[in-house]
C-alpha positions as CSV (number, residue, x, y, z in Angstrom):
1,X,-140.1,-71.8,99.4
2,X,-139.0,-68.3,98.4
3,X,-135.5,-66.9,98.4
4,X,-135.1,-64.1,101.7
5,X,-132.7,-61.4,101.4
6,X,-132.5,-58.9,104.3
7,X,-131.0,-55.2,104.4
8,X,-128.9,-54.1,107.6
9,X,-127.3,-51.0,107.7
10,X,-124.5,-49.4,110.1
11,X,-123.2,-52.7,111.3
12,X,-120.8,-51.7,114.5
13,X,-117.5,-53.4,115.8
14,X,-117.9,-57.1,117.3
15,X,-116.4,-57.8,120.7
16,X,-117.1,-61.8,120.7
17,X,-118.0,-64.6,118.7
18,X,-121.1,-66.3,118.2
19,X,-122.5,-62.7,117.4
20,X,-124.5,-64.1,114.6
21,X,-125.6,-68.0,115.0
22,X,-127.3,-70.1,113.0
23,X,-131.1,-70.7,114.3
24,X,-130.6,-74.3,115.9
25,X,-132.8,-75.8,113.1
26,X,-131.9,-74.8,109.7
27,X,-134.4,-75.5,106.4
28,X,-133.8,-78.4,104.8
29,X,-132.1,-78.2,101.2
30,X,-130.4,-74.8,101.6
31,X,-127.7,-74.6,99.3
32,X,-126.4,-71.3,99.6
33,X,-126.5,-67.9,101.5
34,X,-125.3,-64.3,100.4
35,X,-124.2,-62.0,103.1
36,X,-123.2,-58.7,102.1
37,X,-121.7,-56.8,105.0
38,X,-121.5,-53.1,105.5
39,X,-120.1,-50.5,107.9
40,X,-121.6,-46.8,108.1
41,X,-123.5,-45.8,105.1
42,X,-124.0,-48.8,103.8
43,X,-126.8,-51.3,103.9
44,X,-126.2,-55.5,104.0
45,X,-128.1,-57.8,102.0
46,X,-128.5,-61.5,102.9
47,X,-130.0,-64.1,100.2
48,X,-130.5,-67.6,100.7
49,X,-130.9,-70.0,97.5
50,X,-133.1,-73.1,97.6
51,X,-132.9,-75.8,95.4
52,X,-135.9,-76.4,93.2
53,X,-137.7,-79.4,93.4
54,X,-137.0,-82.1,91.4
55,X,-133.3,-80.6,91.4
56,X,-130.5,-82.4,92.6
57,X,-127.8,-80.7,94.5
58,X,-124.6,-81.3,92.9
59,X,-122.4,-83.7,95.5
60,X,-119.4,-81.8,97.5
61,X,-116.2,-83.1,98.2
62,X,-116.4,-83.5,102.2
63,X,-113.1,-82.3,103.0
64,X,-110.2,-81.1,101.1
65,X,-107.9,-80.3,103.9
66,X,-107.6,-77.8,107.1
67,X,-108.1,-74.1,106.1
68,X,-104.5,-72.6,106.1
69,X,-102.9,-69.4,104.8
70,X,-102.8,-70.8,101.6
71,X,-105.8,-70.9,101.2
72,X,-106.0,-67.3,101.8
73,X,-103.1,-66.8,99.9
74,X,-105.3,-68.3,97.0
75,X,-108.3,-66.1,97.2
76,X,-106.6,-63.3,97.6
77,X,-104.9,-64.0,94.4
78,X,-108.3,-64.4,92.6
79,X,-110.0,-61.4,94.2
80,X,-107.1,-58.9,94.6
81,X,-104.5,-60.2,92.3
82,X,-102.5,-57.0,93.0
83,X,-102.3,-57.5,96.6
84,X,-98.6,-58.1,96.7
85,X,-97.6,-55.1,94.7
86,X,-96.8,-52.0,96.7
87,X,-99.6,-49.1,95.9
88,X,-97.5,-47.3,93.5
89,X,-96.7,-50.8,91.6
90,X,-100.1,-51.3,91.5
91,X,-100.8,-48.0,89.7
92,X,-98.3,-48.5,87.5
93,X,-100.0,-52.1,86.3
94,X,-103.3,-50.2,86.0
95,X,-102.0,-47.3,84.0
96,X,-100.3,-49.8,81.7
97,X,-103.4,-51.3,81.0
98,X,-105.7,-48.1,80.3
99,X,-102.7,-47.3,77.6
100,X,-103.8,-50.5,75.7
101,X,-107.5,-49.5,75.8
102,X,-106.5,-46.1,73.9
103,X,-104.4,-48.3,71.4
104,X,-106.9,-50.2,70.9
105,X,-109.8,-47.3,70.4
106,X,-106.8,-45.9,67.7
107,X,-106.3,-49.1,66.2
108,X,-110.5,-48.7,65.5
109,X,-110.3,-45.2,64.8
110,X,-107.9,-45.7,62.0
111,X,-111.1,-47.4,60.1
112,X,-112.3,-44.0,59.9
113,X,-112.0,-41.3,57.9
114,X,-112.0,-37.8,59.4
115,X,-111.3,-39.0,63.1
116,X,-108.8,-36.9,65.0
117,X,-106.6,-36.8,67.7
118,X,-105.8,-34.4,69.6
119,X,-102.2,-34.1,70.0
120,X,-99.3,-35.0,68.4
121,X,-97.8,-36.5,71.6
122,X,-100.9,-38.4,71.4
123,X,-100.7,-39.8,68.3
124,X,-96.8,-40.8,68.5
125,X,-98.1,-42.6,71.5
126,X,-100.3,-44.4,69.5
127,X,-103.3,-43.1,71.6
128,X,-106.4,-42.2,70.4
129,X,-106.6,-39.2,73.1
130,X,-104.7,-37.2,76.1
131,X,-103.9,-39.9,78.6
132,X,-103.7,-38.0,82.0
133,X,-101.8,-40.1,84.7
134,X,-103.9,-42.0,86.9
135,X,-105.6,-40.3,89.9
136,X,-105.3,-42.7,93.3
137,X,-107.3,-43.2,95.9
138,X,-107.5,-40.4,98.4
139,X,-109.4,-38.8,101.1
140,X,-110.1,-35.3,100.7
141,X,-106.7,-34.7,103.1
142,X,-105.2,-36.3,100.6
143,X,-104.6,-39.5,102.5
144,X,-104.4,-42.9,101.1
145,X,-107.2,-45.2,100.9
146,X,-105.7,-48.2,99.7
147,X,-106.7,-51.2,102.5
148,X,-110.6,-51.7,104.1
149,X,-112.2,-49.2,101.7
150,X,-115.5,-50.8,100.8
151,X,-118.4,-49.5,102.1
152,X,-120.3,-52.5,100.7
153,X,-119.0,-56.1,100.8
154,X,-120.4,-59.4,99.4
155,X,-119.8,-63.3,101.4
156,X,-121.1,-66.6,100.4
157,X,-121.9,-68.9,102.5
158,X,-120.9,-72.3,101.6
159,X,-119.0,-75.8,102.4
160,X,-115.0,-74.7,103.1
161,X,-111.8,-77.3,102.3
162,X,-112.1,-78.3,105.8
163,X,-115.6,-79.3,105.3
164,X,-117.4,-77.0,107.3
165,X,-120.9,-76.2,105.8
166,X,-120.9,-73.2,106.4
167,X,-118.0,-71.8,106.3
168,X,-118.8,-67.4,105.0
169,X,-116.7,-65.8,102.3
170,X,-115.3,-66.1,98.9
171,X,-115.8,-68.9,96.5
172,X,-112.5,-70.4,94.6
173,X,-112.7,-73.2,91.9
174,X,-115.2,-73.5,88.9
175,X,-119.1,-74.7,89.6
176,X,-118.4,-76.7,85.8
177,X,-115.3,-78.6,87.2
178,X,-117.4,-79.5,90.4
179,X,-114.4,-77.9,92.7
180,X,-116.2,-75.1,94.9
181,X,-115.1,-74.2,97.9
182,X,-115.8,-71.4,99.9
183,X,-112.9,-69.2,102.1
184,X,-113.1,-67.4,104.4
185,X,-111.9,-63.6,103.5
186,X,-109.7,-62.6,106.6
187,X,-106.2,-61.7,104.1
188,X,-108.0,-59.7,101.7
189,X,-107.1,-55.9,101.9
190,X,-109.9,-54.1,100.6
191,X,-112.5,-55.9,103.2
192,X,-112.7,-53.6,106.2
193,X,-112.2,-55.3,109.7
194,X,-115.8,-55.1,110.8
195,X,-117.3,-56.6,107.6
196,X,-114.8,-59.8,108.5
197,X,-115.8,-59.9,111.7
198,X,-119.5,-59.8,110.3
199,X,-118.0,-62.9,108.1
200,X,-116.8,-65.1,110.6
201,X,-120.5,-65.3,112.1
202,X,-123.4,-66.9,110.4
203,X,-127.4,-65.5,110.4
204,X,-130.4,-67.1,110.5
205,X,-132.2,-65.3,107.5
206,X,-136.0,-65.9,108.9
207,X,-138.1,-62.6,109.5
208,X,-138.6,-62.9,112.5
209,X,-135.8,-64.5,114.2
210,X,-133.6,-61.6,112.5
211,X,-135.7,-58.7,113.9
212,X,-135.6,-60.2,117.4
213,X,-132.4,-60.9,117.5
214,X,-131.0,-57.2,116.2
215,X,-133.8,-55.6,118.5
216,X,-133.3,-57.5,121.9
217,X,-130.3,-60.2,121.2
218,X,-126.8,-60.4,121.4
219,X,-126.8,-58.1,117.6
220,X,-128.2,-54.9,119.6
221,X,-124.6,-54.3,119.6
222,X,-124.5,-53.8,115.8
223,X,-127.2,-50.7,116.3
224,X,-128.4,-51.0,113.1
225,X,-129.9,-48.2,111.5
226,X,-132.0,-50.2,109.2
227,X,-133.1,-53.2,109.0
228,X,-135.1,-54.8,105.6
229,X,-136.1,-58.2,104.9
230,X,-137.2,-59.0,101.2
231,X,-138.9,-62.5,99.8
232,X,-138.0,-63.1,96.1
233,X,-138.2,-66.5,93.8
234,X,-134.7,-65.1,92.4
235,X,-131.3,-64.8,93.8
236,X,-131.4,-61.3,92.9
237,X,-134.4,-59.0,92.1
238,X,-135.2,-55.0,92.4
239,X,-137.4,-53.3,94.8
240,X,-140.0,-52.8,91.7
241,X,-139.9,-56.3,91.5
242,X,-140.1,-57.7,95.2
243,X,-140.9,-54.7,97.4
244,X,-138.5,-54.4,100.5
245,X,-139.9,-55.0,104.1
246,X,-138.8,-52.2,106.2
247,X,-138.3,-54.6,109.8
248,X,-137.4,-51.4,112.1
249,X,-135.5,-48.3,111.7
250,X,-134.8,-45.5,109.3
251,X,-136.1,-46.5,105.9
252,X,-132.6,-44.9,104.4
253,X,-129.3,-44.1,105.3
254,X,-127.0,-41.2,104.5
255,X,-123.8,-40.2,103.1
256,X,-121.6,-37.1,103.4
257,X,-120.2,-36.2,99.9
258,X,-118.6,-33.0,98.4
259,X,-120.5,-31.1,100.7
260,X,-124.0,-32.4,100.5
261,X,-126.1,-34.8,102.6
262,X,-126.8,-38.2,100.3
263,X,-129.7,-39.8,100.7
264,X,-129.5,-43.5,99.9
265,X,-132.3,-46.5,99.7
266,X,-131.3,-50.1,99.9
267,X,-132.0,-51.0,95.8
268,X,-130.0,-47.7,94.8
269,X,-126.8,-47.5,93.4
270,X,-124.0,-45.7,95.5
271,X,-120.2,-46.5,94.5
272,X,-118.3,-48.6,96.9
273,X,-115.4,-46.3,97.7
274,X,-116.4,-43.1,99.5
275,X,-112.8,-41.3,99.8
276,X,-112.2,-42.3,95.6
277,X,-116.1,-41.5,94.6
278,X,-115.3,-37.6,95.7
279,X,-112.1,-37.9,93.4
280,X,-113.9,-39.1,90.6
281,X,-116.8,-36.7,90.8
282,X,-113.7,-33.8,90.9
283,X,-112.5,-35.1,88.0
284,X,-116.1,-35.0,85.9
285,X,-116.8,-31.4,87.4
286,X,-113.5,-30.4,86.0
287,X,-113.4,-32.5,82.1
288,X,-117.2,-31.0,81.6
289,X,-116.6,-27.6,82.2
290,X,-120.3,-26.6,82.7
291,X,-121.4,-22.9,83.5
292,X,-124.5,-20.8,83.7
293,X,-125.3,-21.4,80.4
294,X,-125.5,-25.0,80.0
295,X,-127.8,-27.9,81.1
296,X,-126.3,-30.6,82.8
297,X,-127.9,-33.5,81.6
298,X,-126.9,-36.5,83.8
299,X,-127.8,-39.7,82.5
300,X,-127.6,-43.3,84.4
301,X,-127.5,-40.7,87.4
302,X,-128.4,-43.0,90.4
303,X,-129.1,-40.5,93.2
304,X,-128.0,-37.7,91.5
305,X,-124.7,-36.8,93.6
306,X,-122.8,-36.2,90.1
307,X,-126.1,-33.4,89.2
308,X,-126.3,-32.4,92.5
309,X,-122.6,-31.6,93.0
310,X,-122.8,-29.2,89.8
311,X,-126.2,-27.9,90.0
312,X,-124.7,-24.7,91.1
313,X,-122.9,-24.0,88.2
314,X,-125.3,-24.7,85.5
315,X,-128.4,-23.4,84.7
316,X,-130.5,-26.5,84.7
317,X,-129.8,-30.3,85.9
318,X,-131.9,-32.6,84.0
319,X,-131.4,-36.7,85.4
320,X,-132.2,-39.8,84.1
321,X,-131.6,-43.0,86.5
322,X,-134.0,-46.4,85.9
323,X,-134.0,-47.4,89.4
324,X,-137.0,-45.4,90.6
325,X,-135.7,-45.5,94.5
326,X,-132.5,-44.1,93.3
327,X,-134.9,-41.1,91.6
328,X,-136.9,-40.3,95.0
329,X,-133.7,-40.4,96.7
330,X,-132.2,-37.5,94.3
331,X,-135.2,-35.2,94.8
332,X,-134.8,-35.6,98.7
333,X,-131.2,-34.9,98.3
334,X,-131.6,-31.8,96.0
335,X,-135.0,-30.6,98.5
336,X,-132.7,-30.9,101.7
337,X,-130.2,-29.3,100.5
338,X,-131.8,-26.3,99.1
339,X,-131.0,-27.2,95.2
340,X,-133.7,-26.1,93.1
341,X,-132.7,-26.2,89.6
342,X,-132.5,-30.0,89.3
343,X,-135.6,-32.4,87.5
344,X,-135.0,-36.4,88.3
345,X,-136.9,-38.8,85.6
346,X,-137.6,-42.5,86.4
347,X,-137.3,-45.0,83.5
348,X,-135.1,-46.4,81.0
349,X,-132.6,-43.7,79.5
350,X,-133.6,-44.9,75.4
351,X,-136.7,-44.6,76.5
352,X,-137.4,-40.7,78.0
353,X,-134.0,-39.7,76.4
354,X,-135.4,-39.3,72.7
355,X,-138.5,-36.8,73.8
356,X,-136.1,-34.7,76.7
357,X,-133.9,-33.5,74.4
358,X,-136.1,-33.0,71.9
359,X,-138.2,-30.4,74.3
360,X,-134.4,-28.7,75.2
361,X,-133.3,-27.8,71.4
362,X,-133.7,-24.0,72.0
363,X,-129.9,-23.4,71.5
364,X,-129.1,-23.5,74.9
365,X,-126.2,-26.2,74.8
366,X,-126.3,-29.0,76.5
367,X,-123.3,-31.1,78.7
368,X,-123.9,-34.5,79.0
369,X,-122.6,-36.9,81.4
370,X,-123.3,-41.0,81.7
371,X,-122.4,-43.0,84.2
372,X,-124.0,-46.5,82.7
373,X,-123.3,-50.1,84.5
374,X,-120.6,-52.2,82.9
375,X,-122.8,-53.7,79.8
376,X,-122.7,-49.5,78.2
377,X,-125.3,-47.4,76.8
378,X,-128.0,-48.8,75.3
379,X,-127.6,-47.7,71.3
380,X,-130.9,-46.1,71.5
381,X,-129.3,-43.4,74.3
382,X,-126.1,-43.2,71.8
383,X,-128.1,-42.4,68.7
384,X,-130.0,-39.5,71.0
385,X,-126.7,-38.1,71.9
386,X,-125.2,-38.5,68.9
387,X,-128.1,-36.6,67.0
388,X,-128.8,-34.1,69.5
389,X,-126.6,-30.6,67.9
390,X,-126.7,-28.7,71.1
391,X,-124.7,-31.9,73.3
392,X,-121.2,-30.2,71.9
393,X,-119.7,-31.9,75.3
394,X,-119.5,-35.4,76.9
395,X,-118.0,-36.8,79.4
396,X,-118.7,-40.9,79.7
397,X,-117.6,-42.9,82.6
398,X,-116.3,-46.1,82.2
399,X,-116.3,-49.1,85.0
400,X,-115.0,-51.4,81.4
401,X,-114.0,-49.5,78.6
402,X,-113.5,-52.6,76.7
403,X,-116.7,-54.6,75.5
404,X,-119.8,-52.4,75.2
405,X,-118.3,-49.3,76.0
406,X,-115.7,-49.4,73.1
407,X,-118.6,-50.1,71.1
408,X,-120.2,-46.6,72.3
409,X,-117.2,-44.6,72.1
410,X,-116.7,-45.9,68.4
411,X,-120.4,-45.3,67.9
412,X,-120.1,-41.4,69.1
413,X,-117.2,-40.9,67.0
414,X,-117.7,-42.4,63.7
415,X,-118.7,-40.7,60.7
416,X,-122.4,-39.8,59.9
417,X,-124.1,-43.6,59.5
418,X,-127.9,-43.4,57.9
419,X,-128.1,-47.5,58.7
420,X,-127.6,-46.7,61.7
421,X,-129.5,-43.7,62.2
422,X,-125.9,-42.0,63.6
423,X,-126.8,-38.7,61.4
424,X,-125.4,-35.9,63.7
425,X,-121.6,-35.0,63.2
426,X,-119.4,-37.1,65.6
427,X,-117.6,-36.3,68.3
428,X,-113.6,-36.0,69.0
429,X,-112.4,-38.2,72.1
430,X,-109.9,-35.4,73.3
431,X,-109.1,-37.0,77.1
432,X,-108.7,-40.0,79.4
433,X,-108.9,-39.7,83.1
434,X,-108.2,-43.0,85.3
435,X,-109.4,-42.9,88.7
436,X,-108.5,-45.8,91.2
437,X,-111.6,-46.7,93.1
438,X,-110.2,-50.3,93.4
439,X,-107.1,-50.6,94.9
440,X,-105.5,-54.1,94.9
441,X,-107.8,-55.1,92.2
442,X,-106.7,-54.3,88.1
443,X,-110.2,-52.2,88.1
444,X,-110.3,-49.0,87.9
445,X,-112.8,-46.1,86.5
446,X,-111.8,-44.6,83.0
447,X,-113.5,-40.9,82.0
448,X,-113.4,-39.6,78.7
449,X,-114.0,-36.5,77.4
450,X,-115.5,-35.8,74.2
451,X,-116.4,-33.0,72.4
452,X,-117.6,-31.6,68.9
């Protein structure tokens, strides 16, 4: 039996319970179900795991006790350890801990010979780079969007403490110590109301039983925009890999952001916080300084809202994003909305990277901005940066600037390596922008801006 997953979009407000119920005869040897829940703009996904044959299920403790606050209390702890902090508290905690990620790029940097900082405030700070205070999560109005802001949530479905089956939300415990359980995620501050209320139901994830009952059952209340049903032997797979089933509705959904209307397919990447997304994409407009004279080359683009947003400043915006939905949904967004100095690419960055730049060395220079997922640049995309003369600007956001990414920021500004093939001259990390997208979490979005 194949894994389902089904899309939903624009889930409404829930009046009563037993919204979503279980079909009265549920597949034997289910183990597991994902529900991801989302409000306007967003689309939910729902993946059910069987067991393999010849597998056996690991045995559950039937009951570990009623499902109180502290429960909650618990999970909320795991998932948004910074819960009990006041907002300010918490930025102060996150600020703290992009300061160690500087010290710790200096403490490379002082490997080197020839790498610079830029200031001497800087350096007595024992930072590699300008630190700029960390930018919270607003609205445009400048209001705070600290609780509910996820346009995109993930649930489990799973057996709680009390013993209930299939009880939806957040696991706590270790799979290796054999002490799973699932809660339910009612206390946790960055869920909006709706997707708990979603949560509190269960679905029946067959095809048919889904579109009946969000066309002509109790979930015509949701009004779904969308709704998309995909079969995959995985818990999680692209639309390249298991095409999505379009059910009924609009085959996308759309976003308002800095001005522009967003086009957005289910397999492509949009961030999770609308309100701190605009703040961020402010901040990248600002540290990269493009005009008419440069191309903007946005790479790891997605749908091309960071391009799109400063196509009318540069001459050219060139975009490179490996999910190929995300591509089609760019070059929508940029024919809408009458932007026609933009080109979108489809593939892998290391990949079409190499030959772009190599057709763009006329002089004309060249800002750069990635965006990669938290495992960094692939050191393929580095080298082509690194040895392209006319990139004299970068600006390189950071989801983990530990790990990976340290490895690409050391990578950009080391001295010339021929082992490496790093032979063009390196750039000098000159800022550091945090950006909360992620209140009551330690997470938070780190830009850096190089230049050479």
């Amino acid at each position: 039996m194949h894994n389902l997953r089904c899309f939903l979009s624009r889930v409404g407000h829930f009046s009563k319970p037993g919204l979503l119920p279980w079909c009265s005869r549920k597949p034997p040897g289910w183990s597991q179900l994902f529900l991801d829940s989302a409000c306007k703009g967003t689309f939910t996904h729902v993946t059910a795991k069987k067991c393999q044959r010849g597998q056996k299920s690991r045995k559950k403790p039937s009951c570990l006790g009623p499902l109180d606050g502290s429960w909650q209390e618990r999970l909320a702890d795991v998932v948004t350890p910074l819960w009990r902090l006041s907002y300010e508290e918490q930025l102060k905690v996150k600020f703290e801990a992009q300061k160690k990620t500087l010290r710790r790029l200096e403490s490379y940097f002082q490997t080197f010979n020839g790498v610079k900082v830029t200031t001497a405030a800087a350096k007595l700070e024992g930072f590699c780079c300008l630190l700029h205070p960390i930018i919270p999560s607003v609205s445009p109005h400048i209001l705070p969007v600290i609780d509910g802001y996820r346009n995109k949530s993930t649930f489990s479905v799973n057996r709680g403490p009390d013993g209930n089956p299939k009880t939806v939300g957040y696991y706590l415990g270790t799979w290796r110590d054999r002490n799973v359980v699932c809660i339910r995620s009612n206390h946790l501050k960055n869920i909006p109301e709706k997707h708990s209320q979603v949560a509190q139901e269960e679905l029946c994830v067959q095809k048919e039983s889904v579109k009946e009952f969000f066309i002509k059952g109790p979930g015509a209340v949701c009004d779904l925009t969308s709704l998309y049903f995909q079969e995959s032997t995985r818990t999680r797979c692209s639309h390249q890999q298991s095409p999505y089933q379009l059910l009924f509705g609009e085959p996308h959904i759309f976003e308002e952001l800095l001005g522009l209307k967003i086009r957005i397919s289910p397999d492509a990447f949009f961030q999770i916080n609308t309100a701190g997304a605009e703040m961020l994409y402010r901040t990248v407009a600002k540290l990269s300084g493009v005009n008419s004279d440069t191309i903007l080359l946005d790479i790891c683009c997605g749908t091309g809202v960071i391009g799109l947003s400063l196509a009318q400043y540069s001459s050219q915006v060139l975009g490179i994003e490996l999910v190929e939905q995300a591509i089609e949904d760019a070059r929508w967004t940029a024919a809408f909305n009458g932007i026609t100095n933009c080109e979108f690419y489809a593939g892998r960055a290391e990949k079409i990277l190499p030959q772009l730049l190599k057709s763009k060395e006329d002089g004309q220079l060249i800002v750069a901005v990635v965006n990669p997922a938290r495992a960094g640049l692939h050191y393929q995309v580095v080298q082509a940066i690194r040895n392209c003369r006319a990139i004299r600007t970068l600006v390189f956001i950071s989801c983990k600037p530990h790990g990976e990414t340290t490895r690409n920021i050391i990578e950009l500004c080391c001295p010339p390596n021929s082992t490496k093939k790093l032979l063009g001259e390196p750039f000098v990390l000159r800022q550091a922008v945090p950006v909360d997208l992620f209140p009551h979490t330690p997470h938070c979005e780190l830009v850096f801006l190089f230049t050479r």
